[in-house]
VOPAGU-2260 file (C-alpha; in pm, 1 decimal, decimal comma):
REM VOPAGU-2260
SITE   aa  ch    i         X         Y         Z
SITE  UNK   A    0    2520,8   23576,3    7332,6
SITE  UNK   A    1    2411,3   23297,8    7105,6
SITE  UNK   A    2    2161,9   23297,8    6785,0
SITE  UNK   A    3    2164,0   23047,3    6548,2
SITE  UNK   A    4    2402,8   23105,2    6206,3
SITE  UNK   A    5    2306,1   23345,5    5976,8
SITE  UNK   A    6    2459,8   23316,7    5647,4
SITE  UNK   A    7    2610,7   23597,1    5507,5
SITE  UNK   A    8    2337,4   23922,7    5398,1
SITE  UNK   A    9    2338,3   23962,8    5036,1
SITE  UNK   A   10    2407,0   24379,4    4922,4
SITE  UNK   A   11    2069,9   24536,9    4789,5
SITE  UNK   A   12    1838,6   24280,8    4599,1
SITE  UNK   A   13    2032,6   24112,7    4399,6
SITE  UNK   A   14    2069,7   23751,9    4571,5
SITE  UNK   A   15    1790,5   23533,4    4781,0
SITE  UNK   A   16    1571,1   23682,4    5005,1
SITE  UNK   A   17    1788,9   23778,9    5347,6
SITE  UNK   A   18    1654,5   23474,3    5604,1
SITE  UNK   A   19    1468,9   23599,2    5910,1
SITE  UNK   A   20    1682,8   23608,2    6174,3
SITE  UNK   A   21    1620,5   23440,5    6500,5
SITE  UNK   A   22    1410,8   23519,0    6808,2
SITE  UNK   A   23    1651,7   23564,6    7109,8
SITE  UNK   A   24    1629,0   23263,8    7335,8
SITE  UNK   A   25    1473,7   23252,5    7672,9
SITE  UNK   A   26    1781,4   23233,5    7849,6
SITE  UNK   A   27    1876,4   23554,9    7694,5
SITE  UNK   A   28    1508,1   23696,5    7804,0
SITE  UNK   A   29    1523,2   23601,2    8100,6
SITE  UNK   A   30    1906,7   23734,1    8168,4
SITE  UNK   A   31    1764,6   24080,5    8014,9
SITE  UNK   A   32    1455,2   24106,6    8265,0
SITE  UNK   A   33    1715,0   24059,4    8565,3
SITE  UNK   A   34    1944,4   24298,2    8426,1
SITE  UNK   A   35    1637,6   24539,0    8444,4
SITE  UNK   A   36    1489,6   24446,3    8784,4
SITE  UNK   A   37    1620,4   24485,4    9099,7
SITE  UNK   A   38    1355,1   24406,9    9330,0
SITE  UNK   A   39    1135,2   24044,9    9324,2
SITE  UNK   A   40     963,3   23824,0    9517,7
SITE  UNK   A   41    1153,9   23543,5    9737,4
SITE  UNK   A   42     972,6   23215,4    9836,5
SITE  UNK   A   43    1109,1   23053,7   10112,9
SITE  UNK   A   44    1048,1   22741,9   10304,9
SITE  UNK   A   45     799,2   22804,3   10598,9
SITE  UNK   A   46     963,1   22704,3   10876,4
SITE  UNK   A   47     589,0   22766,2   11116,8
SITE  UNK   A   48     388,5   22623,6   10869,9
SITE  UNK   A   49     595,8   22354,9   10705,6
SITE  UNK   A   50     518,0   22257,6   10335,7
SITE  UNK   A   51     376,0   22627,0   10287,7
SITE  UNK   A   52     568,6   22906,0   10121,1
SITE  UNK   A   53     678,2   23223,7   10230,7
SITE  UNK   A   54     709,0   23510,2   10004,8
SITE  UNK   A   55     913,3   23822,8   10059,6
SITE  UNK   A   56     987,2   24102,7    9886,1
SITE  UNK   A   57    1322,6   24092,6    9855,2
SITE  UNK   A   58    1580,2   24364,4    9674,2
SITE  UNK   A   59    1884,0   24158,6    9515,9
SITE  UNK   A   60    2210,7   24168,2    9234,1
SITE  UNK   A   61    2334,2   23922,2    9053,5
SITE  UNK   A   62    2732,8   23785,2    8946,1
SITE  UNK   A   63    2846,5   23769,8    8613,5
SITE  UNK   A   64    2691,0   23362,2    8598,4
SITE  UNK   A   65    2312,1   23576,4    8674,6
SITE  UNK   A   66    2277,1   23407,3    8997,5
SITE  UNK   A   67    2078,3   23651,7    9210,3
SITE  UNK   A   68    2239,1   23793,5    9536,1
SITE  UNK   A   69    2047,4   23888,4    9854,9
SITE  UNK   A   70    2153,6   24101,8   10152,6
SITE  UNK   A   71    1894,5   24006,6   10445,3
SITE  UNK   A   72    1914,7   24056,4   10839,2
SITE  UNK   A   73    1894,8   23725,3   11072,8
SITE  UNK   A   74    1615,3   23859,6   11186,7
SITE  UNK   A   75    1441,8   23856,8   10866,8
SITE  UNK   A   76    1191,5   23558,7   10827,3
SITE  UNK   A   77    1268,5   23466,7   10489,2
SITE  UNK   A   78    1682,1   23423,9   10679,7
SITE  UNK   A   79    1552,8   23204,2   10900,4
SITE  UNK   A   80    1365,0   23041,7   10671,9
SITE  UNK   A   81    1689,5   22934,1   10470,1
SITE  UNK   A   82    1873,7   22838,8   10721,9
SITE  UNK   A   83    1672,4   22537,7   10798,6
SITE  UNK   A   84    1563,3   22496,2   10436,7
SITE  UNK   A   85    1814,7   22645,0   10133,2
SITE  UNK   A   86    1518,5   22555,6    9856,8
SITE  UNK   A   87    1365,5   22889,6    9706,7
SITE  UNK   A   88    1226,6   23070,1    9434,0
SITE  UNK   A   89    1263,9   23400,6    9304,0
SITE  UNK   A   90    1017,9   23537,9    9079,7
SITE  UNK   A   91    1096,4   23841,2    8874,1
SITE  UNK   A   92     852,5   24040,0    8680,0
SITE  UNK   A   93     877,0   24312,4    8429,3
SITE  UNK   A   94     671,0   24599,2    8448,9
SITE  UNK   A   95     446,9   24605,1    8160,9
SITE  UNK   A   96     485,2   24875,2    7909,3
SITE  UNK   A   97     100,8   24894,1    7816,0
SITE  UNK   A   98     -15,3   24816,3    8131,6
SITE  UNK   A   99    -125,1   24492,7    8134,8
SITE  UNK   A  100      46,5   24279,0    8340,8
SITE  UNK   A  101     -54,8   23941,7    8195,1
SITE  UNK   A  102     113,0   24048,1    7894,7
SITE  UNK   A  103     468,8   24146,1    8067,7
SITE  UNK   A  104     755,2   23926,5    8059,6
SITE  UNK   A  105     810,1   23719,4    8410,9
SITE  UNK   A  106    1068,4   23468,6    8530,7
SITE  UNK   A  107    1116,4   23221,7    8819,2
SITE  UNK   A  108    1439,3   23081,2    8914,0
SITE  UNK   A  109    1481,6   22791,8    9163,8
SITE  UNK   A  110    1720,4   22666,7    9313,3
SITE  UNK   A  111    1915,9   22685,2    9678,1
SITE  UNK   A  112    2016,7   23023,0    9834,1
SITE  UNK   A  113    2316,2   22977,9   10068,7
SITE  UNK   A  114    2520,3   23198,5   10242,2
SITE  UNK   A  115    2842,2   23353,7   10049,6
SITE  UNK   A  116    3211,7   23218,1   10134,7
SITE  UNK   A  117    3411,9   23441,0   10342,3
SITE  UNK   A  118    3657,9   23492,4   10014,5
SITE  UNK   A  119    3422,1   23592,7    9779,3
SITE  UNK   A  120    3223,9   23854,8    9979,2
SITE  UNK   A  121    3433,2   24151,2    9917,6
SITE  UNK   A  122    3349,2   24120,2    9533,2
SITE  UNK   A  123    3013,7   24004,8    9609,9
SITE  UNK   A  124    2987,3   24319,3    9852,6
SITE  UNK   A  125    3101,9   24505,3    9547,6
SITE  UNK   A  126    2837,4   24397,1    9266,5
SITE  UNK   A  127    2562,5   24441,8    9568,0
SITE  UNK   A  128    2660,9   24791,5    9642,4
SITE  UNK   A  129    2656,2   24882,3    9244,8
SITE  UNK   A  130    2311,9   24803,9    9247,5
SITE  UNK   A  131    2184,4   24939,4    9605,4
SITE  UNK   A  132    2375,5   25201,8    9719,8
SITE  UNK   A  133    2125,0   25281,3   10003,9
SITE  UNK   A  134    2302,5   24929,8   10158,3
SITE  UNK   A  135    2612,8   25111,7   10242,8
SITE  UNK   A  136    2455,2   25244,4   10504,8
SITE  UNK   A  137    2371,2   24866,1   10736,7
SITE  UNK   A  138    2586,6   24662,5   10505,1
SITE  UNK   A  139    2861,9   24604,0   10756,6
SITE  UNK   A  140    2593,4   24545,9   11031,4
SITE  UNK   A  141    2660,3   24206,8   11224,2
SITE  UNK   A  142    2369,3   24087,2   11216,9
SITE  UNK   A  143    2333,7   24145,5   10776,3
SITE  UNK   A  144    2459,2   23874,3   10552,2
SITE  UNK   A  145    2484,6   23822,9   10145,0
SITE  UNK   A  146    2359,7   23508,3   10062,3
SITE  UNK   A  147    2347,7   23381,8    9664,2
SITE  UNK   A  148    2100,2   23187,2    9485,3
SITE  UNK   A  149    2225,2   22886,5    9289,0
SITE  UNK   A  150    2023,2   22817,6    9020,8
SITE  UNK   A  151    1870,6   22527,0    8930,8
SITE  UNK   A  152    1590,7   22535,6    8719,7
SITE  UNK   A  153    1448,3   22838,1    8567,5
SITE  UNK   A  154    1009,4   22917,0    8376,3
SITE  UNK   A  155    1008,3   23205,7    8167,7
SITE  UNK   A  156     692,9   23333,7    8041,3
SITE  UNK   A  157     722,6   23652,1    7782,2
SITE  UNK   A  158     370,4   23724,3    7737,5
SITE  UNK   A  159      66,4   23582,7    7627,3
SITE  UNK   A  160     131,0   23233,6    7467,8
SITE  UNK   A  161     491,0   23210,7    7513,8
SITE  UNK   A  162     628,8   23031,0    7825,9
SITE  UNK   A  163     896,7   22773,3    7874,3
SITE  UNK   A  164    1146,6   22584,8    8123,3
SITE  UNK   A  165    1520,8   22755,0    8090,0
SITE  UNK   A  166    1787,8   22502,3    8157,0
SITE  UNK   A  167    2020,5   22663,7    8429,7
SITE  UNK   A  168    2354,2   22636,3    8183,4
SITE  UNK   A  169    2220,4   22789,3    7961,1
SITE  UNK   A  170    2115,9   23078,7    8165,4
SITE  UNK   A  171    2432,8   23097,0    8301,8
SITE  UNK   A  172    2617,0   23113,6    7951,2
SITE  UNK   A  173    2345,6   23362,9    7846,1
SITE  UNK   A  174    2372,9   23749,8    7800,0
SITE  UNK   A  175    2180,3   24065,7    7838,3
SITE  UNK   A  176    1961,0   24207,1    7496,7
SITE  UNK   A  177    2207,8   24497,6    7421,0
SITE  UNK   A  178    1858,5   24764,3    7371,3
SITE  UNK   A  179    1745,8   24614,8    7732,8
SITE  UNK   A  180    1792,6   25000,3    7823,0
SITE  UNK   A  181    1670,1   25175,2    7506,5
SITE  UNK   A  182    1361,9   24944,8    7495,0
SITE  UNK   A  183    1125,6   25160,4    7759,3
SITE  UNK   A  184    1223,9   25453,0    7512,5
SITE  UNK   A  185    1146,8   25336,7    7154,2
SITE  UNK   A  186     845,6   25125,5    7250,7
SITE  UNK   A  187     706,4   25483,7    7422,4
SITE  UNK   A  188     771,6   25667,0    7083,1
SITE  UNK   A  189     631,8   25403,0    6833,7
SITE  UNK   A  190     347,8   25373,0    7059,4
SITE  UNK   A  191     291,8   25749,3    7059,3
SITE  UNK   A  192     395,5   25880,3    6721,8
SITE  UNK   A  193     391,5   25590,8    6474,2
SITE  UNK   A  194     123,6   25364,4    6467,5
SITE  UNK   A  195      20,2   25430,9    6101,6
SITE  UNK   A  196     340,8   25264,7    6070,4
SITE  UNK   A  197     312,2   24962,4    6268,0
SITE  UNK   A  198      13,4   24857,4    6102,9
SITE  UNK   A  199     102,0   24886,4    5770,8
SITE  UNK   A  200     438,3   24698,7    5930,5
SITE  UNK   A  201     173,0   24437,9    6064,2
SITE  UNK   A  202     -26,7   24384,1    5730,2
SITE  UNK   A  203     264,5   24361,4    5496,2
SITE  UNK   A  204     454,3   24110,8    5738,6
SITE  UNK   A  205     242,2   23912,9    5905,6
SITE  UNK   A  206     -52,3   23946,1    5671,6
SITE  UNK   A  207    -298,9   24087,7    5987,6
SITE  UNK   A  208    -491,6   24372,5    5890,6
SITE  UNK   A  209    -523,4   24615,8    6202,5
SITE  UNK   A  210    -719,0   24897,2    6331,0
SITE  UNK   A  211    -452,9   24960,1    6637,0
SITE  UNK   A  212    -137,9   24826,9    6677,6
SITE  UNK   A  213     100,2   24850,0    6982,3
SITE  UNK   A  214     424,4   24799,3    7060,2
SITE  UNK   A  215     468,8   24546,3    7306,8
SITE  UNK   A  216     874,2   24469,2    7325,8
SITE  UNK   A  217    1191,7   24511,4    7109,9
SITE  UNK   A  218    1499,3   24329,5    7093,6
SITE  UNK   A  219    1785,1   24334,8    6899,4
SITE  UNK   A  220    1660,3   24107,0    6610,3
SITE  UNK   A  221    1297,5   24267,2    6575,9
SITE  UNK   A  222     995,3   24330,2    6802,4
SITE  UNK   A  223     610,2   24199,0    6929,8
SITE  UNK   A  224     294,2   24369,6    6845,4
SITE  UNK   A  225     -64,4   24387,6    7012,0
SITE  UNK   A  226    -332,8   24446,3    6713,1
SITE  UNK   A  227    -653,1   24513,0    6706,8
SITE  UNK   A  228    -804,4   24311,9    6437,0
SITE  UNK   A  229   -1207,2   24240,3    6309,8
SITE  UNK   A  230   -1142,5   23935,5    6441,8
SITE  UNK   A  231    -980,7   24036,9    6776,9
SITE  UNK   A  232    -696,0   24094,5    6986,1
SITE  UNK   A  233    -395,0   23949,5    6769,7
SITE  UNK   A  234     -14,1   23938,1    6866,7
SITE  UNK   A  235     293,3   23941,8    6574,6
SITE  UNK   A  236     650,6   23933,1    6575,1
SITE  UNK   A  237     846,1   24155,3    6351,6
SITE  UNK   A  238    1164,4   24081,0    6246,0
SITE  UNK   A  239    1420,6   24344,1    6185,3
SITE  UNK   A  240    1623,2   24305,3    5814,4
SITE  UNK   A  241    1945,0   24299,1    6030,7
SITE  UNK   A  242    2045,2   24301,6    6407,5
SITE  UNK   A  243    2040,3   24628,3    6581,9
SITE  UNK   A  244    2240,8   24747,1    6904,0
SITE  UNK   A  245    2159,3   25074,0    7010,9
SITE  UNK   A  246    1794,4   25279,0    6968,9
SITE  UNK   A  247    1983,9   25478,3    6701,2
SITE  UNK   A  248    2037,4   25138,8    6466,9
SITE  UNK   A  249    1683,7   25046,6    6578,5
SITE  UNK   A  250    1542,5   25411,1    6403,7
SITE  UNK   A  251    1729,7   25353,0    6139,2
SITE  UNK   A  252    1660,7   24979,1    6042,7
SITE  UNK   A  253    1281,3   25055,2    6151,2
SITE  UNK   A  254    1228,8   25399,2    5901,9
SITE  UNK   A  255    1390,1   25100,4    5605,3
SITE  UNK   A  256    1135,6   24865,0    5604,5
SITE  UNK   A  257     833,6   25134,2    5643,4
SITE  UNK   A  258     972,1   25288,8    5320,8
SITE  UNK   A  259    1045,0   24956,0    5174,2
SITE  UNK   A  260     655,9   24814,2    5194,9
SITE  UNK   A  261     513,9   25171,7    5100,4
């Protein structure tokens, strides 16, 4: 996982201000969304109506590189489909914590979905099965085959406002936000029991005075609010003082800098 240097935190207040750390990239946004998805939408090649694409809903896993992984019947369409014509897209979107789904984090990743070598299916098999246990049941079917997206290109939008192209290395080089898990649970409880908090959070900050604030995502260097402001709907990022791993750190660095602007 890579941020850009940080030099070394100074104890208490007794050196220069600590610098803000940095956002995480897309690459590592988009590698956290897959690692909490495991259903999307396929687009495949129309083979009836060529130049027209097909979508499919389509359950899938994904290698240690984050290239998706499909088990789908030859009778599927969308299997058809890339037989004649490997070029895809898989678009992955994150259910949205405050229910708007304009505001949730979404991904697309093209690139050519072929079928898996014979010698790498049993750990393919493996990482499917992990994720979809149901599949034991028709995974050994003839007529079932894993097939793996090679990515190419990857758009990442994260909300309102922030969208960008992903290169595929990258990606690939790219790891999971290590409160990808925890995140459902602390946004749910700041959103509940401490929005007092986030606005004064907001107004100290990021200068926005606020009627309402919500939680909108967290991440291991800080988090995104949705205020309410006189002058409408306004979004902030909060940096933490120092990167968190676990929703324990994240109380703990959180409960500092509400008692430090008090």
């Amino acid at each position: 996982m890579s941020t850009a240097a940080v030099p070394p935190r100074q104890h208490a207040s007794t050196g220069p201000s600590i610098p803000t750390p940095p956002e995480p990239s897309h690459a590592e946004r988009v590698r956290t969304l897959l690692s909490l998805t495991s259903v999307a939408t396929l687009s495949t090649q129309s083979r009836k109506h060529e130049g027209f694409p097909f979508g499919s809903l389509m359950p899938f896993a994904w290698d240690a590189a984050g290239r998706p992984i499909f088990l789908i019947s030859n009778m599927a369409m969308h299997t058809q489909n890339l037989r004649s014509d490997p070029r895809c897209s898989l678009f992955i979107l994150q259910t949205a914590a405050d229910g708007d789904p304009l505001g949730a984090a979404r991904a697309t990743l093209v690139g050519n979905a072929e079928p898996v070598a014979a010698e790498e299916l049993p750990a393919v098999r493996e990482l499917y099965l992990a994720r979809h246990p149901n599949s034991s049941y028709w995974v050994d079917f003839a007529d079932f085959h894993f097939f793996r997206l090679e990515v190419l290109d990857l758009y990442y939008v994260g909300g309102f406002g922030v969208m960008g192209w992903v290169a595929a290395d990258d990606y690939a080089t790219a790891a999971p936000d290590p409160l990808a898990d925890a995140a459902p649970g602390i946004i749910a409880h700041m959103n509940a029991d401490h929005v007092d908090s986030m606005i004064l959070l907001a107004r100290v900050h990021s200068g926005l005075e606020a009627t309402e604030a919500t939680m909108t995502s967290v991440d291991r260097l800080g988090f995104w609010l949705r205020l309410k402001t006189a002058e409408g709907m306004k979004g902030t990022r909060i940096n933490f003082t120092r990167e968190v791993a676990t929703a324990g750190e994240t109380r703990t660095v959180l409960v500092e800098m509400v008692r430090a602007v008090r």
